[in-house]
DSSP file (Angstrom, degrees, kcal/mol; ACC not computed):
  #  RESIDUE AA STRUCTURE BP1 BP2  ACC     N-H-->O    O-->H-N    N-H-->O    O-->H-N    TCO  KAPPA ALPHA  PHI   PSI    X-CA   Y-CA   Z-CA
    1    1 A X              0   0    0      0, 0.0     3,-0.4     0, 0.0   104,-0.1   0.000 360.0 360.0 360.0 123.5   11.9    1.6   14.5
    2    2 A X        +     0   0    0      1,-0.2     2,-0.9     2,-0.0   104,-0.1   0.716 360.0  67.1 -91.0 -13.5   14.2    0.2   12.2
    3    3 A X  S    S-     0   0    0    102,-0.0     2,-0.4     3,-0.0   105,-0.3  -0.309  75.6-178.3 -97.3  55.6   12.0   -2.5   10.3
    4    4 A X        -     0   0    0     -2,-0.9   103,-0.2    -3,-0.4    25,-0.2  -0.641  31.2-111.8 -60.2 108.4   10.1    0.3    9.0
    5    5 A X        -     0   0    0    101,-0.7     2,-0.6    -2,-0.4    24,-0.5   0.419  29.9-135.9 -79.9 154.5    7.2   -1.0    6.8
    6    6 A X  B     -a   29   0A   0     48,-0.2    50,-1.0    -3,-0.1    24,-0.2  -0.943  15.2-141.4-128.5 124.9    7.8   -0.2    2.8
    7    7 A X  E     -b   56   0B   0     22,-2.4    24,-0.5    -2,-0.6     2,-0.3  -0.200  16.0-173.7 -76.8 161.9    4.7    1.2    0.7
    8    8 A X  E     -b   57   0B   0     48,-2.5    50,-1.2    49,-0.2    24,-0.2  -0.709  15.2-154.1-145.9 106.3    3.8    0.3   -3.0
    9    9 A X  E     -b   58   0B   0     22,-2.5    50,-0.2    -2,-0.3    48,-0.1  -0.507  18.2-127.7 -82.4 168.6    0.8    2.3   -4.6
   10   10 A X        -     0   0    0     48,-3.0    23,-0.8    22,-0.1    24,-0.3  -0.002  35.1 -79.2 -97.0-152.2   -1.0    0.8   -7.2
   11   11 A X  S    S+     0   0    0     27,-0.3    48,-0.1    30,-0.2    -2,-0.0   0.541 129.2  35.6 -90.2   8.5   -2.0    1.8  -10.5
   12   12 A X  S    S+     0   0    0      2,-0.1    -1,-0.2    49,-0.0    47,-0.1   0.464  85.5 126.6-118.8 -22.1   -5.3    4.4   -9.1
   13   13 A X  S    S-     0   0    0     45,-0.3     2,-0.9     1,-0.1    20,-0.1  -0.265  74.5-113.4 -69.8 151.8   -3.4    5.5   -6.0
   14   14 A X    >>  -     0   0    0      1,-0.2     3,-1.7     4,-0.1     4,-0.8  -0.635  27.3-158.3 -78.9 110.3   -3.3    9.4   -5.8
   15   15 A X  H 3> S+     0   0    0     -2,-0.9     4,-1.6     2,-0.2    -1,-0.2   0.291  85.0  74.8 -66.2  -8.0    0.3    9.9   -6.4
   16   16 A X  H 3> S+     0   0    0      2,-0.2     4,-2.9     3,-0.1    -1,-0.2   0.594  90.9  59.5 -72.7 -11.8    0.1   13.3   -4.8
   17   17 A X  H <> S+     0   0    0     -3,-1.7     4,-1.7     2,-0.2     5,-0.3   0.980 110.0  44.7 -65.4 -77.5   -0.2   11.3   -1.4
   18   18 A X  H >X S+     0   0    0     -4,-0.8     3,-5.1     1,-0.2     4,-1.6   0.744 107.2  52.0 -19.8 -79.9    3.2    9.8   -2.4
   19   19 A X  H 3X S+     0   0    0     -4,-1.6     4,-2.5     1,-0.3    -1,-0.2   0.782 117.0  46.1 -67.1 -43.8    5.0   13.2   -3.5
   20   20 A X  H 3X S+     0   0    0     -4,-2.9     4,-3.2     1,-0.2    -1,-0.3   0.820 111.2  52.4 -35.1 -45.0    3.7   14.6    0.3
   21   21 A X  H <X S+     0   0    0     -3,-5.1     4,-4.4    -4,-1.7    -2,-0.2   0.961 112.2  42.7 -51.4 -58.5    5.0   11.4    1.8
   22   22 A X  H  < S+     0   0    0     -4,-1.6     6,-0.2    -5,-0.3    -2,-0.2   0.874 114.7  53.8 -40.8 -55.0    8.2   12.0    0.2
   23   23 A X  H  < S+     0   0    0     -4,-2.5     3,-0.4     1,-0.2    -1,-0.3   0.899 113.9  39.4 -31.3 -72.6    8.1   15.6    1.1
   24   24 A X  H  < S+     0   0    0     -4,-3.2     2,-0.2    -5,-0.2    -1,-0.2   0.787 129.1  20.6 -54.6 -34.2    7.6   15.1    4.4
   25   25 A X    ><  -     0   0    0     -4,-4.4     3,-1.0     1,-0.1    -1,-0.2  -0.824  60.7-173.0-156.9  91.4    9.9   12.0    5.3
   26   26 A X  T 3  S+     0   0    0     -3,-0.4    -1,-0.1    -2,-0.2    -3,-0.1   0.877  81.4  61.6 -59.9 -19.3   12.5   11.7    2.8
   27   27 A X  T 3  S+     0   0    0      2,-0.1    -1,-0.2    -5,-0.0    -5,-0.1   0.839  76.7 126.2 -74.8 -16.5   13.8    8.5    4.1
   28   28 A X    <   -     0   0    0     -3,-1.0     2,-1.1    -6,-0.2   -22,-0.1  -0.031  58.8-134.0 -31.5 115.2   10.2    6.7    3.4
   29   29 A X  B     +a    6   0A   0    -24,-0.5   -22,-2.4   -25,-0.2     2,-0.3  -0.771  53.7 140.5 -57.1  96.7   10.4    3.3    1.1
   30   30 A X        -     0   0    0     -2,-1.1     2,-0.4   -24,-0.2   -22,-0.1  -0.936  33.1-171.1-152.2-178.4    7.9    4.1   -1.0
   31   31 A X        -     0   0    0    -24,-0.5   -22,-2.5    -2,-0.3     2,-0.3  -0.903  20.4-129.0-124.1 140.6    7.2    3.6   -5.1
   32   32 A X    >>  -     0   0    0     -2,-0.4     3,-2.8   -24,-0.2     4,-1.3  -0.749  39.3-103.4 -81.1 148.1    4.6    4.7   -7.5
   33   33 A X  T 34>S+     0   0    0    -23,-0.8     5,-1.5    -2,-0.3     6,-0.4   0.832 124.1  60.0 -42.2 -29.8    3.0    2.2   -9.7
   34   34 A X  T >45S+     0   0    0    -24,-0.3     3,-1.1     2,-0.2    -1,-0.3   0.961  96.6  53.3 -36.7 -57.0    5.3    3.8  -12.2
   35   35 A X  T <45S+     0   0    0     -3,-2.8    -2,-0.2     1,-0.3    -1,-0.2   0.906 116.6  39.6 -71.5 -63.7    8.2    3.0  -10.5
   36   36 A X  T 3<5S-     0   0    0     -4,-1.3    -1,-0.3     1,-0.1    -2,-0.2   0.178 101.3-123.8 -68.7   3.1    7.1   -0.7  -10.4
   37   37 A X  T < 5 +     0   0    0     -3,-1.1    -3,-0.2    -4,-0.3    -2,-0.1   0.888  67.7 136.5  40.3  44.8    5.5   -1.1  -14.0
   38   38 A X    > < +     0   0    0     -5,-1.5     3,-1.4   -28,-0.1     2,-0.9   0.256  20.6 118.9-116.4  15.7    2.6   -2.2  -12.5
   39   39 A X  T 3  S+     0   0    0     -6,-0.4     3,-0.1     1,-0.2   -29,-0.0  -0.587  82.4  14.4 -88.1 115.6    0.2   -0.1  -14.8
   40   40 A X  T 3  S+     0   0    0     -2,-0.9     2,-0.4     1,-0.4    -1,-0.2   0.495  98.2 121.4 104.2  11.5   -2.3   -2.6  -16.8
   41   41 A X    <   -     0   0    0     -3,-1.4    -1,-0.4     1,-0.1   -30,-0.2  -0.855  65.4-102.4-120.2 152.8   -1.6   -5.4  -14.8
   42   42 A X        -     0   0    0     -2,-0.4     4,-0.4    -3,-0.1    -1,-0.1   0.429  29.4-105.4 -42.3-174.6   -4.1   -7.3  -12.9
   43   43 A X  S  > S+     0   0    0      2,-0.2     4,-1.4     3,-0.1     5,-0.1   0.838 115.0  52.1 -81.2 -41.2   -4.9   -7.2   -9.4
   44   44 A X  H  > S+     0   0    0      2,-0.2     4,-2.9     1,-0.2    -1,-0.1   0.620 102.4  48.0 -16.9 -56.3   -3.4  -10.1   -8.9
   45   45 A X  H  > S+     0   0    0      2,-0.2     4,-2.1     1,-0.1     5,-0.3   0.791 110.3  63.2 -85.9 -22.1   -0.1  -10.0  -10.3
   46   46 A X  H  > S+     0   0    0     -4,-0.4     4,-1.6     2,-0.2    -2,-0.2   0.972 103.8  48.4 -62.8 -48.8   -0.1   -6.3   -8.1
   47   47 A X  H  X S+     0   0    0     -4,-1.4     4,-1.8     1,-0.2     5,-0.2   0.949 114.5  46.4 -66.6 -54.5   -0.5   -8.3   -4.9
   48   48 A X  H  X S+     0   0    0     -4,-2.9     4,-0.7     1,-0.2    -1,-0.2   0.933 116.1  38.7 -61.6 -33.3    2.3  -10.6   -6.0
   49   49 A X  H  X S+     0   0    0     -4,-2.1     4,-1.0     2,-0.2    -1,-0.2   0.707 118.3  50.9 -80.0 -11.1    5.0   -8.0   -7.1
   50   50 A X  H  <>S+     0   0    0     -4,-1.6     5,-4.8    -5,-0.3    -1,-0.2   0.849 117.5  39.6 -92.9 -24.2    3.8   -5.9   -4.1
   51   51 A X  H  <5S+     0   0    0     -4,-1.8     3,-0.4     3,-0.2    -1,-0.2   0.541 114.8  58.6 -79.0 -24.7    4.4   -9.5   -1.7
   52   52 A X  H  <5S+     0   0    0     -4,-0.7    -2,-0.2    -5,-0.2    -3,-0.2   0.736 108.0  41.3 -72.6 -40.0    7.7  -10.1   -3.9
   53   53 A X  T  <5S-     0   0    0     -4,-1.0    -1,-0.2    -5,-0.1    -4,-0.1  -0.405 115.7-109.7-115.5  37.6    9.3   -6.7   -2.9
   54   54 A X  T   5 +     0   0    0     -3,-0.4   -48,-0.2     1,-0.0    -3,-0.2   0.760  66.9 159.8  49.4  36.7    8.3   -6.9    0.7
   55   55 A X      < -     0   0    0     -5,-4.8    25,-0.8    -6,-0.1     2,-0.4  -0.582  49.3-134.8-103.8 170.4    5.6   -3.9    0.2
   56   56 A X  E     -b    7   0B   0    -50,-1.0   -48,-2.5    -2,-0.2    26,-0.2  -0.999  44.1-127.6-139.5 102.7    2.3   -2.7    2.3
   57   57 A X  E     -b    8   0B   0     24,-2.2    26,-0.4    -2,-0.4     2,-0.2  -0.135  23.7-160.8  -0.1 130.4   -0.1   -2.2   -1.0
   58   58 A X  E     +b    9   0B   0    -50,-1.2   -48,-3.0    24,-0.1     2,-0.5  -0.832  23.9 144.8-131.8 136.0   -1.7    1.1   -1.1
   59   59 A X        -     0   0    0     -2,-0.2    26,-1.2   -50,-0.2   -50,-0.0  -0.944  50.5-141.8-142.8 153.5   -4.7    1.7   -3.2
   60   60 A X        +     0   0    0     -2,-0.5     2,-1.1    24,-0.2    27,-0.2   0.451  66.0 118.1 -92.6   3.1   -8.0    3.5   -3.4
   61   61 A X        +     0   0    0      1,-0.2     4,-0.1     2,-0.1    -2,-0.1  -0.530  22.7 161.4 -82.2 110.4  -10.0    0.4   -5.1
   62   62 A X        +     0   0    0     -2,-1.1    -1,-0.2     3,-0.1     4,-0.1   0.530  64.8  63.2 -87.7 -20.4  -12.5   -0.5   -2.9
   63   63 A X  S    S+     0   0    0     -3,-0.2     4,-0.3     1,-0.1     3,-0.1   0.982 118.9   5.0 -64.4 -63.5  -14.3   -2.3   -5.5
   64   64 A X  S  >>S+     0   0    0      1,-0.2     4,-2.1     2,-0.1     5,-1.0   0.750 111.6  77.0 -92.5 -28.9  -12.3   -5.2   -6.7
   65   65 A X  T  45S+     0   0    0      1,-0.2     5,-0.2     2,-0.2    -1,-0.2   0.752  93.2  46.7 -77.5  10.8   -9.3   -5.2   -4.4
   66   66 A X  T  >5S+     0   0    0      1,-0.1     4,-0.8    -3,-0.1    -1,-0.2   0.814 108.8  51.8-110.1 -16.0  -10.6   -6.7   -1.3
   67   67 A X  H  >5S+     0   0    0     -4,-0.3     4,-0.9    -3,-0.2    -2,-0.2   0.579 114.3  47.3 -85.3 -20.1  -12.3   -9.4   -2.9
   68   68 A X  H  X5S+     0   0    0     -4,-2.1     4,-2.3     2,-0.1     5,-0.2   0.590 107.9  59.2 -95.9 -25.7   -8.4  -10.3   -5.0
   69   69 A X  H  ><S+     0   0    0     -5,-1.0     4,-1.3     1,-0.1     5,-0.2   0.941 104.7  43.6 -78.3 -21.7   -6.8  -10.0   -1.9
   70   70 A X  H  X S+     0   0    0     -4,-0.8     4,-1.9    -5,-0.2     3,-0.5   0.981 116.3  48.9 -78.9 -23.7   -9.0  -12.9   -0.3
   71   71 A X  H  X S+     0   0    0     -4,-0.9     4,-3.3     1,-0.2     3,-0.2   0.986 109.1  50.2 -54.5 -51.0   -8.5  -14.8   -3.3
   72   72 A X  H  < S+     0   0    0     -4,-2.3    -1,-0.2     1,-0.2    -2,-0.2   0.564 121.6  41.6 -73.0   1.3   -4.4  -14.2   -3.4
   73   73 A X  H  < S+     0   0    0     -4,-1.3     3,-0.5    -3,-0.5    -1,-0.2   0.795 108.0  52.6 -88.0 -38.9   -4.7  -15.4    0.2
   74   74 A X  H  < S+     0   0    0     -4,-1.9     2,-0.7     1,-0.2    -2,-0.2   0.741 105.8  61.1 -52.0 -42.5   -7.1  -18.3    0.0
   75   75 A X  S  < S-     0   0    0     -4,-3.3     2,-1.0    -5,-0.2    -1,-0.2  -0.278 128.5 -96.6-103.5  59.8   -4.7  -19.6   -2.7
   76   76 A X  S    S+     0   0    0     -2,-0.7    -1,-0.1    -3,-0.5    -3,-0.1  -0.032  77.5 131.2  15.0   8.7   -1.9  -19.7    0.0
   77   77 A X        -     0   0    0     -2,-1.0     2,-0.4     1,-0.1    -1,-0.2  -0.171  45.1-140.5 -82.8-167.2   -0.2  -16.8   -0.3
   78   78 A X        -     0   0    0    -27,-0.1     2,-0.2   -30,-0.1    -5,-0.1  -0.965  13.3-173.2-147.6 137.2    1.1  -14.2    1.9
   79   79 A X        -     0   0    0     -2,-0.4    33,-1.2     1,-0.1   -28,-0.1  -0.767  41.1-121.6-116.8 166.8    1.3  -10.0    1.4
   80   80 A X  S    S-     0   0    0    -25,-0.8     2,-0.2     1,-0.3    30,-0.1   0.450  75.1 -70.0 -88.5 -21.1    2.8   -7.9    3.5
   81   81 A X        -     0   0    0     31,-0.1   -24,-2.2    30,-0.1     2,-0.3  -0.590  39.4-128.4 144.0 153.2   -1.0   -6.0    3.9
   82   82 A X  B     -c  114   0C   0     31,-3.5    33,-2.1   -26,-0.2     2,-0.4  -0.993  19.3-170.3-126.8 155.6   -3.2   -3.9    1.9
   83   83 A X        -     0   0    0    -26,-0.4     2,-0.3    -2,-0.3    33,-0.2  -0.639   8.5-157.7 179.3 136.4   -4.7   -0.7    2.6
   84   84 A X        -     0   0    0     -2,-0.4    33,-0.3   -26,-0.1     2,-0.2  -0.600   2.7-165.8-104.3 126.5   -7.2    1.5    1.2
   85   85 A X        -     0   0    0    -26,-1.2     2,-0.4    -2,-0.3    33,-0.1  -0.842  35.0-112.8-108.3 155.1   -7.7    4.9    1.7
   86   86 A X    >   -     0   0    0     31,-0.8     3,-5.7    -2,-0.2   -25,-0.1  -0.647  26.2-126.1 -80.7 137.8  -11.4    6.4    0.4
   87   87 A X  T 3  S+     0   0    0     -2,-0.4    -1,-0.2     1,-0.3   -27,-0.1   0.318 107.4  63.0 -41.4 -13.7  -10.5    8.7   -2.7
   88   88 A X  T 3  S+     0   0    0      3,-0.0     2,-0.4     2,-0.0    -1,-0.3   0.380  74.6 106.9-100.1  -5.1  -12.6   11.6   -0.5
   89   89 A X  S <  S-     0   0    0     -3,-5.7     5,-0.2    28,-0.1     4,-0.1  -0.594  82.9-118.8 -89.8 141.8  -10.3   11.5    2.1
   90   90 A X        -     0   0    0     -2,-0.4     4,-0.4     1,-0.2     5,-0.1   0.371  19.3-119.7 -66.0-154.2   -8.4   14.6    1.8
   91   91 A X  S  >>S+     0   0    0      1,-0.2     4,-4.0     2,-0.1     5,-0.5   0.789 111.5  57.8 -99.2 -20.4   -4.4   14.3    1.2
   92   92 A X  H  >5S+     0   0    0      1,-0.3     4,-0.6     2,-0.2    -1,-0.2   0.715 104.6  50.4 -63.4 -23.8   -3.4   15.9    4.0
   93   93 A X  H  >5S+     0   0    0      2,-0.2     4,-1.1     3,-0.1    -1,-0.3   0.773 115.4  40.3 -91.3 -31.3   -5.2   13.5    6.0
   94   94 A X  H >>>S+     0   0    0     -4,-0.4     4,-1.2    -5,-0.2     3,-1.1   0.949 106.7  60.5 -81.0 -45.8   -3.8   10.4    4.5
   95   95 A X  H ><5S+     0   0    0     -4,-4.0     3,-0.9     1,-0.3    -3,-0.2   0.897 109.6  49.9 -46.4 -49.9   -0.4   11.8    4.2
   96   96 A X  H 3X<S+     0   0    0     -4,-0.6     4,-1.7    -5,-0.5    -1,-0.3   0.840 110.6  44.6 -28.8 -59.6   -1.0   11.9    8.0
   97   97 A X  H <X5S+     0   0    0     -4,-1.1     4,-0.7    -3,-1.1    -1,-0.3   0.333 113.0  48.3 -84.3   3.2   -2.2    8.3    8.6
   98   98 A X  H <X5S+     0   0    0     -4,-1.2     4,-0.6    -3,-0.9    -1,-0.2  -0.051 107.0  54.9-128.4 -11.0    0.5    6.5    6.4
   99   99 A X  H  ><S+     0   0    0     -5,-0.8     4,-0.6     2,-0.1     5,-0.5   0.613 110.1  48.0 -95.8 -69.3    3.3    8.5    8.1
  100  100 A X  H >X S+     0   0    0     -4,-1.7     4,-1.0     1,-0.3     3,-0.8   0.544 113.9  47.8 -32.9 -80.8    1.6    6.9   11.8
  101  101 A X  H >X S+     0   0    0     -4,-0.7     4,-1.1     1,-0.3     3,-0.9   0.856 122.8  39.2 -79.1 -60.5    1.7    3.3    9.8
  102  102 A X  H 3< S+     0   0    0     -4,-0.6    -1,-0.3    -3,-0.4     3,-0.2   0.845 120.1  37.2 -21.4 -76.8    5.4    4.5    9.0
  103  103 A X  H << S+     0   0    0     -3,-0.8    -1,-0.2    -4,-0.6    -2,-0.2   0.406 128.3  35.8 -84.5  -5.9    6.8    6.1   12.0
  104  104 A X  H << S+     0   0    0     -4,-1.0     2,-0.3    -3,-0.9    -1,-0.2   0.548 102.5  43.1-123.1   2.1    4.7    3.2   14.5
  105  105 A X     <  -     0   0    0     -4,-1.1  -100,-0.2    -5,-0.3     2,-0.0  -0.843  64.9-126.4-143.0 169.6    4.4   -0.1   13.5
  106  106 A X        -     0   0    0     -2,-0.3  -101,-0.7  -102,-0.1     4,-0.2   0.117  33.5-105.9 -92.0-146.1    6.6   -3.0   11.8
  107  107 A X  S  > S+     0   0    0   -103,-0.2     4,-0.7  -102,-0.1  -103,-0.1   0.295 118.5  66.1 -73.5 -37.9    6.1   -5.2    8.6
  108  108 A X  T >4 S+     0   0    0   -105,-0.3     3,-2.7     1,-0.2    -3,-0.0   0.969  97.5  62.1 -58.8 -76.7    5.3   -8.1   11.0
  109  109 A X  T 34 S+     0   0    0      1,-0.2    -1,-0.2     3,-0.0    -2,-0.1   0.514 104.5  40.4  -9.0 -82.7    2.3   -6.1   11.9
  110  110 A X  T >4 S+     0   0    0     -4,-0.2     3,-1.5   -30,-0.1    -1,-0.2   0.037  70.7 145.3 -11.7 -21.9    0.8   -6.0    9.1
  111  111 A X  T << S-     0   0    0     -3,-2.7   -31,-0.2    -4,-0.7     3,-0.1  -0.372  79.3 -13.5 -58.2 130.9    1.0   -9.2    7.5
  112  112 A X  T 3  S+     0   0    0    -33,-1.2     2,-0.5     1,-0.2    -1,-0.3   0.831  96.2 140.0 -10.9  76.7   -2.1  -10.2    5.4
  113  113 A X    <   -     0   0    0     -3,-1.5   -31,-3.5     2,-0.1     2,-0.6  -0.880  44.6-151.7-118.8 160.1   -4.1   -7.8    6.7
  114  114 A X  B     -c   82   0C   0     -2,-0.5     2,-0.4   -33,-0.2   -31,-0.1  -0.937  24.0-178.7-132.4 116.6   -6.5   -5.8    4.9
  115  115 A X        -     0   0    0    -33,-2.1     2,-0.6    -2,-0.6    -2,-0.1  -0.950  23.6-144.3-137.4 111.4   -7.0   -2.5    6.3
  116  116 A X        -     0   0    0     -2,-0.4   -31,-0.2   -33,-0.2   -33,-0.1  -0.783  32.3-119.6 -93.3  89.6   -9.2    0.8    5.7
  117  117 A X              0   0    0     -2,-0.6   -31,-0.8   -33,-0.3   -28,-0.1  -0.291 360.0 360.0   8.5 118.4   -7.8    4.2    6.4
  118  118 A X              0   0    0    -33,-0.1    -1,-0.2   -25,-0.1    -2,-0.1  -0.763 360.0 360.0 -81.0 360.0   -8.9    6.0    8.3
């Protein structure tokens, strides 16, 4: 598929998920919140830089981010998606389910959706 969807973790996402991703499919777009300077900065401003750079969120906060993404939607913008894997799930398992969102889908797909893994 050539409009392969491009990840962004946030500043909580397990970054060993990443270094697997990488591992596994070196051509993968994706960035640690490092990479993006996106460590201290609201939830908010994450969903914009992550909607600025054409990125698919990925975070473990199940508290607060699904309640800032309906706000950063309500207030008419548009993300490319978020989507939260639980912090129990093992890596092996996500690394799994994010290479299927990779290897299967588009960006168009995805657009403001908010979506729980697995």
């Amino acid at each position: 598929m050539s409009d392969h969807v491009r990840f962004q973790g946030d500043a909580n996402f397990n970054n060993w998920i990443i270094k697997g991703l990488l591992r596994r499919l070196p051509a993968i777009a994706i960035q640690t919140a490092e990479a993006a300077h996106l460590h201290g900065m609201p939830d908010l401003e994450v969903l914009e830089q992550a909607a600025a750079d054409g990125r698919i969120l990925l975070t473990h906060d199940y508290h607060t981010m699904p309640e800032h993404f309906g706000a950063f939607l309500a207030s008419g913008h548009h993300c490319p998606s978020v989507i939260l894997l639980h912090q129990t799930l093992p890596i092996a398992q996500a690394i799994d389910a994010l290479e299927l969102v990779w290897e299967a889908s588009s960006l168009d797909e995805w657009r403001d959706t908010l979506t729980y893994l697995p």
